[in-house]
MARGURO-120216 format. One record per residue (C-alpha): z, x, y; residue in one letter. Coordinates in steps of 0.05 Angstrom, whole numbers, plus 5000, padded with zeros to 4 digits. Layout:
N
+------+------+------+------+
:   zz :   xx :   yy : type :
+------+------+------+------+
:    Z :    X :    Y :    A :
...
+------+------+------+------+
! end
This chain:
277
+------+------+------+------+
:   zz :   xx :   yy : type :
+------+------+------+------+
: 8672 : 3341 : 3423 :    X :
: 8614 : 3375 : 3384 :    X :
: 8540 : 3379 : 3403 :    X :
: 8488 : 3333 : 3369 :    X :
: 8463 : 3380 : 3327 :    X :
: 8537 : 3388 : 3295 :    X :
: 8554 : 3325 : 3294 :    X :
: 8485 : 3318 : 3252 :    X :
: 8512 : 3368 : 3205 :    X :
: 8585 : 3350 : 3194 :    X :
: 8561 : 3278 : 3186 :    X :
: 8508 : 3295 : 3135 :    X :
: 8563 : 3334 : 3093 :    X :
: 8593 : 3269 : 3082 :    X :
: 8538 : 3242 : 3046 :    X :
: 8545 : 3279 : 2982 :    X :
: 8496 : 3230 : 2945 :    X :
: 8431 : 3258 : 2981 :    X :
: 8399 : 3327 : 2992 :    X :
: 8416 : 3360 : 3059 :    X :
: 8354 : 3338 : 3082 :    X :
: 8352 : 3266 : 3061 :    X :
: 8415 : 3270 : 3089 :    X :
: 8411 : 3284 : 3159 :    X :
: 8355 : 3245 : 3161 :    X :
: 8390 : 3185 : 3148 :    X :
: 8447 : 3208 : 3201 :    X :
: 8391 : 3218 : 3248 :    X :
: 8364 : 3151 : 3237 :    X :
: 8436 : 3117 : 3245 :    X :
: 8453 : 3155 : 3305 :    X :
: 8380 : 3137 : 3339 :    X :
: 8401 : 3062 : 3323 :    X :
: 8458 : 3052 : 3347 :    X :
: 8459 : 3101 : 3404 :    X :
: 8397 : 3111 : 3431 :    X :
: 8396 : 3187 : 3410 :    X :
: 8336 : 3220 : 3380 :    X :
: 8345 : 3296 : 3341 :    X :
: 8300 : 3319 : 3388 :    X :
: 8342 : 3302 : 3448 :    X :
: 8390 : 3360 : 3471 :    X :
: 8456 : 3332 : 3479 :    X :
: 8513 : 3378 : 3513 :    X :
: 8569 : 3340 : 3481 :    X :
: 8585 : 3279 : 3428 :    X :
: 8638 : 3245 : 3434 :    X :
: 8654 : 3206 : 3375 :    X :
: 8718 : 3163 : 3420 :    X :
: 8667 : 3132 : 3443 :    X :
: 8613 : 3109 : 3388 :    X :
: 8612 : 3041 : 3370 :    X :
: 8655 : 3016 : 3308 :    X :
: 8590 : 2985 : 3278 :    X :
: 8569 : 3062 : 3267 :    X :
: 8624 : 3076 : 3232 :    X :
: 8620 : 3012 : 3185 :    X :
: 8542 : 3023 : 3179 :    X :
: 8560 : 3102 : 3155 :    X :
: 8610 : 3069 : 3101 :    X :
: 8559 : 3024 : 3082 :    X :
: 8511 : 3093 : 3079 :    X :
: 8565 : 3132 : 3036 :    X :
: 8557 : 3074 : 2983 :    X :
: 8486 : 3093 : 2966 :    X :
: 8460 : 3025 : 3005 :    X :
: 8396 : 3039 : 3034 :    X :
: 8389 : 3056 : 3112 :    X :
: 8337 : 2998 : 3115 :    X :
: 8385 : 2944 : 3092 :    X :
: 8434 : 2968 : 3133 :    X :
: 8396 : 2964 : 3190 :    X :
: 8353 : 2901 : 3174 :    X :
: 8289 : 2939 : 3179 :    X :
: 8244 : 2987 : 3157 :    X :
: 8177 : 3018 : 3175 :    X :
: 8109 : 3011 : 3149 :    X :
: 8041 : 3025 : 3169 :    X :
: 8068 : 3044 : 3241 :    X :
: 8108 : 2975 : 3242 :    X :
: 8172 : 2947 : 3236 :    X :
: 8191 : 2893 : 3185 :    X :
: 8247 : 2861 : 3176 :    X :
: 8283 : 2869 : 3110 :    X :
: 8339 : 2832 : 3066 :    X :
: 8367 : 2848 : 2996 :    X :
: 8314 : 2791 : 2976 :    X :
: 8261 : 2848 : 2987 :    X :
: 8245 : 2906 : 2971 :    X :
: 8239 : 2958 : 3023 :    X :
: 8171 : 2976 : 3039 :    X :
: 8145 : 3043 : 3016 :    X :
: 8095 : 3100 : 3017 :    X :
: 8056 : 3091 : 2962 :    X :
: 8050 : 3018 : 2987 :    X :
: 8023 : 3038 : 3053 :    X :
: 7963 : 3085 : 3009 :    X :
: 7944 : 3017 : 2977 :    X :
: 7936 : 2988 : 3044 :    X :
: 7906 : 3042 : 3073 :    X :
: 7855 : 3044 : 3026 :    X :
: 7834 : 2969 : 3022 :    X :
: 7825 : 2969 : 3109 :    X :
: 7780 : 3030 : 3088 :    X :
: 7739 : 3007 : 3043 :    X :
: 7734 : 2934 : 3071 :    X :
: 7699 : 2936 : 3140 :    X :
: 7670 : 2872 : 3135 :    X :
: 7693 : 2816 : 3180 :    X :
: 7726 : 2755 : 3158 :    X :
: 7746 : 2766 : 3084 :    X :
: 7788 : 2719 : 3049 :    X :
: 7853 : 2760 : 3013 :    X :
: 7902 : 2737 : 2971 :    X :
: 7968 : 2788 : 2968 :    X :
: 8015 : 2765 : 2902 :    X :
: 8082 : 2786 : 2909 :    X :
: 8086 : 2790 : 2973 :    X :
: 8163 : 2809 : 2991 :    X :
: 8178 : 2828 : 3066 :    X :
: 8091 : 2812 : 3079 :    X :
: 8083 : 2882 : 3101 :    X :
: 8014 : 2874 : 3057 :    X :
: 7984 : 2822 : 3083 :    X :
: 8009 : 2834 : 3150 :    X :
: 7987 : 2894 : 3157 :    X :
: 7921 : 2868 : 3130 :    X :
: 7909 : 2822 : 3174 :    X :
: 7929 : 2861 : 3235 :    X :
: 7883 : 2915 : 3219 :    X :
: 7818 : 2889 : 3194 :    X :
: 7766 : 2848 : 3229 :    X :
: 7780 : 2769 : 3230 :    X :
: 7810 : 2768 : 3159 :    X :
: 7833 : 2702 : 3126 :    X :
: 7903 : 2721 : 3088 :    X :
: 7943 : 2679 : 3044 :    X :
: 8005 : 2713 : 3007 :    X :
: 8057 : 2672 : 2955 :    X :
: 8123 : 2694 : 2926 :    X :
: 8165 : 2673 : 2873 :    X :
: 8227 : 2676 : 2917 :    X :
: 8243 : 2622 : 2977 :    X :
: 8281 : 2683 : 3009 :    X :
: 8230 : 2731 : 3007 :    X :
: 8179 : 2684 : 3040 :    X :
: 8234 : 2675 : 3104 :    X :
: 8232 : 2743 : 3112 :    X :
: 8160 : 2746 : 3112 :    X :
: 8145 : 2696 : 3149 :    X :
: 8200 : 2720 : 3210 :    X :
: 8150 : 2783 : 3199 :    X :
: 8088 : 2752 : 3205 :    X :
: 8112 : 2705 : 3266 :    X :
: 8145 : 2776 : 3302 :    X :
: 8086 : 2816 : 3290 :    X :
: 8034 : 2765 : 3314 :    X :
: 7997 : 2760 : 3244 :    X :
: 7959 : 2700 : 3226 :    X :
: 7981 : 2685 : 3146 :    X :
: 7989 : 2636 : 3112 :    X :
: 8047 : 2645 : 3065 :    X :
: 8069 : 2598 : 3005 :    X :
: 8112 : 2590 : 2945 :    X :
: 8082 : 2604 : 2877 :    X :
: 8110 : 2625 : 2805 :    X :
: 8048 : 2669 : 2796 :    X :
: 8065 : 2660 : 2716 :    X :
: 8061 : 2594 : 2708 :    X :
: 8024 : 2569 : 2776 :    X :
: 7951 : 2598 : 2806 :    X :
: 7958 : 2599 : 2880 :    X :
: 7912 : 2543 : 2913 :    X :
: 7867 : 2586 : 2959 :    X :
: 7796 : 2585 : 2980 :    X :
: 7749 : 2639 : 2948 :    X :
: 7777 : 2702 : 2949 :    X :
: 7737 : 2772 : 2971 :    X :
: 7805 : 2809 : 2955 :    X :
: 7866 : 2802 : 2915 :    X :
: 7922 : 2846 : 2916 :    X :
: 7990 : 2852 : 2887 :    X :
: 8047 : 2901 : 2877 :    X :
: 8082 : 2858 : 2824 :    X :
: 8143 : 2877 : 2783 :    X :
: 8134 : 2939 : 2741 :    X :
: 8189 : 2971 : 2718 :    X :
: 8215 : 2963 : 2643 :    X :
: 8280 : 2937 : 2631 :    X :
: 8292 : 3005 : 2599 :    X :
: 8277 : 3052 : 2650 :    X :
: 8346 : 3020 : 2693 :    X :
: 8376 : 3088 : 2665 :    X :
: 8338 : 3133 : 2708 :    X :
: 8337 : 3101 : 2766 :    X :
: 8371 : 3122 : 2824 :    X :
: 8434 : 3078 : 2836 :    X :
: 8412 : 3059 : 2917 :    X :
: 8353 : 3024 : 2886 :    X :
: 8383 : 2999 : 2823 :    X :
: 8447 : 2970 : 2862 :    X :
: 8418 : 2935 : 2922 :    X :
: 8344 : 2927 : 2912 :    X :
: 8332 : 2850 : 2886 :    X :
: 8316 : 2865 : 2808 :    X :
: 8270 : 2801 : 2814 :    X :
: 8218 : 2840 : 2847 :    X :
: 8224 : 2904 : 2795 :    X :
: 8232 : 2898 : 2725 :    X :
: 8192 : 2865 : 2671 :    X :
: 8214 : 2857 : 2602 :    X :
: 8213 : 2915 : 2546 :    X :
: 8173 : 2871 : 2504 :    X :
: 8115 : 2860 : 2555 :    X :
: 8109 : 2908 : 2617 :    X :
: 8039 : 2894 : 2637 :    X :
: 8057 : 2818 : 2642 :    X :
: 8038 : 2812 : 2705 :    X :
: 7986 : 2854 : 2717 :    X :
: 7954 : 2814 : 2660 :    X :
: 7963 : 2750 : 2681 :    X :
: 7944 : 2770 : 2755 :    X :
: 7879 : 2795 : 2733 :    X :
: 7863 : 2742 : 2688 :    X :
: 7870 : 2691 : 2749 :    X :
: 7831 : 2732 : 2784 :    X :
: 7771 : 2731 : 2752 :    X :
: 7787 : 2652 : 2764 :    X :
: 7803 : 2663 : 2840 :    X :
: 7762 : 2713 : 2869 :    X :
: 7680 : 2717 : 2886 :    X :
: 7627 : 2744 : 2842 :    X :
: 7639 : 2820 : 2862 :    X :
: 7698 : 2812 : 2893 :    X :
: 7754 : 2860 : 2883 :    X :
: 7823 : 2879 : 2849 :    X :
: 7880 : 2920 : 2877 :    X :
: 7938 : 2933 : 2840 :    X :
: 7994 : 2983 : 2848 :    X :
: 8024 : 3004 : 2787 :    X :
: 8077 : 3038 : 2745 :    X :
: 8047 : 3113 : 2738 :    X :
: 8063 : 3115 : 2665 :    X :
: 8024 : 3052 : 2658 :    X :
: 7952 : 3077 : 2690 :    X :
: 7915 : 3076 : 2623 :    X :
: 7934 : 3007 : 2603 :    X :
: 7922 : 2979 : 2662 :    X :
: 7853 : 3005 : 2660 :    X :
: 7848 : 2979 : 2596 :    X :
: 7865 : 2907 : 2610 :    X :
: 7824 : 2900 : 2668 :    X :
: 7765 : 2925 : 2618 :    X :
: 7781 : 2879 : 2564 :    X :
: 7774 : 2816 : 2618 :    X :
: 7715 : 2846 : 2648 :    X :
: 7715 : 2876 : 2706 :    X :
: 7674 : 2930 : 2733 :    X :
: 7676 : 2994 : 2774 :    X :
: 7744 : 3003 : 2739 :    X :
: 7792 : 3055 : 2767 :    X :
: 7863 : 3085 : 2772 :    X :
: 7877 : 3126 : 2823 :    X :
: 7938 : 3174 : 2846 :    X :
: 7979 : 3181 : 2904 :    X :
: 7999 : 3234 : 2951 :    X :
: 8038 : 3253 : 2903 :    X :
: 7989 : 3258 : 2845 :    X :
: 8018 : 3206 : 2803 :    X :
: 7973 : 3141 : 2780 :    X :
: 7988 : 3083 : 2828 :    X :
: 7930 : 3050 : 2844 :    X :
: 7885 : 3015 : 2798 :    X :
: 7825 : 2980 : 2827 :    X :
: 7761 : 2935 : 2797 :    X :
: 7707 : 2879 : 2806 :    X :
: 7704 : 2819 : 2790 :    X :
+------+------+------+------+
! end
């Protein structure tokens, strides 16, 4: 029998792979889950006799590196839930700036957005729950991505309309577009070695890489529709790979679009790169 606090710590020490921190972070997350138990709570005594064997399974799952979101089937973003699967990626920070910037700087009512890419939805979702009357359409590339998102969409009471597109060789059939968005693959085949092995192990590699030979494929392509797909004036959100922020820029130039931008994160790297149409 050990207090909560302890149990927090000798759990934590079993997860070697993360900071302290990180650590009992996760612990604290797995705990709340499954027992009801917050790390603010004061318990007198834990008794681990009595925890449920899924905790134990899910903390061997955790010890692998698999991420605490696929584990539990969920993640949070924008102060929601989603639902996840290995056929997403889990939703992130950095993601949740690009969001919070477009609600921001969109106050009009009844825009028409297009999100490409669109995973577990938590973009468009989110979108559409938090600005006035929008009309959202989102595609993916993968048949089990779009289950996931729709489940999401249906859950969270969010009125999109989600389809199937290969954004390469297809251009999504959607009214006029005030907005289009995307987070699309950016990572370089290459850069595999320095990832960290919880993403590079159970995040779906669909949804990341690009090829060596052309990085910016997408973000190409994607802009190159859009100056097919959205209003005179309308606008451009990409996220983007920080080492990428100057190329980016650069493409969206060359096709012509205006008000060009790329800005940084909380965490001062270049992630967002914005235009006009």
């Amino acid at each position: 029998m050990s207090t909560f606090q302890e149990l927090l710590s000798s759990w934590a020490s079993k997860l070697s792979i993360y900071e302290k921190q990180e650590a009992e972070s996760l612990v604290s997350w797995l705990l709340e889950h499954h027992l009801g138990w917050r790390r603010t709570q004061i318990l007198d005594e834990a008794n681990e006799d009595t925890f449920p064997s899924k905790l134990f399974e899910d903390f061997e799952r955790l010890k692998t590196g698999e991420p605490i979101q696929y584990i539990m089937g969920k993640g949070p973003f924008y102060g929601r839930e989603f639902l996840v699967s290995t056929a997403t990626l889990i939703p992130r920070n950095e993601t949740e700036e690009l969001v919070h910037m477009i609600i921001k700087e969109n106050p009009k009512a009844g825009l028409k957005i297009l999100d490409i890419g669109t995973g577990t939805g938590c973009i468009p979702i989110s979108l559409a729950l938090e600005m006035k009357s929008p009309e959202v359409f989102a595609v993916d590339i993968s048949e089990e991505a779009l289950e996931i998102a729709k489940k999401n969409g249906d859950a969270l009471n969010a009125k999109v309309t989600f389809s199937a597109c290969d954004i390469l060789t297809q251009t999504p059939d959607v009214p006029e577009l005030d907005i289009l968005v995307s987070n699309p693959p950016y990572i370089p085949e290459q850069e595999k070695t320095q990832m960290h092995r919880n993403v590079l192990d159970f995040e779906p590699g669909l949804a990341l890489f690009v090829s060596n030979d052309d990085p910016l494929i997408f973000y190409r392509t994607i802009a190159e529709k859009g100056k097919q797909l959205l209003k005179s004036n309308g606008k451009l959100y990409f996220e983007i790979n920080e080492k990428y922020g100057k190329e980016v820029e650069d493409v969206l130039k060359n096709l012509g679009y205006s008000d060009v931008q790329v800005l940084k994160d909380l965490n001062g790297k270049d992630r967002i790169a914005v235009g006009r149409s």
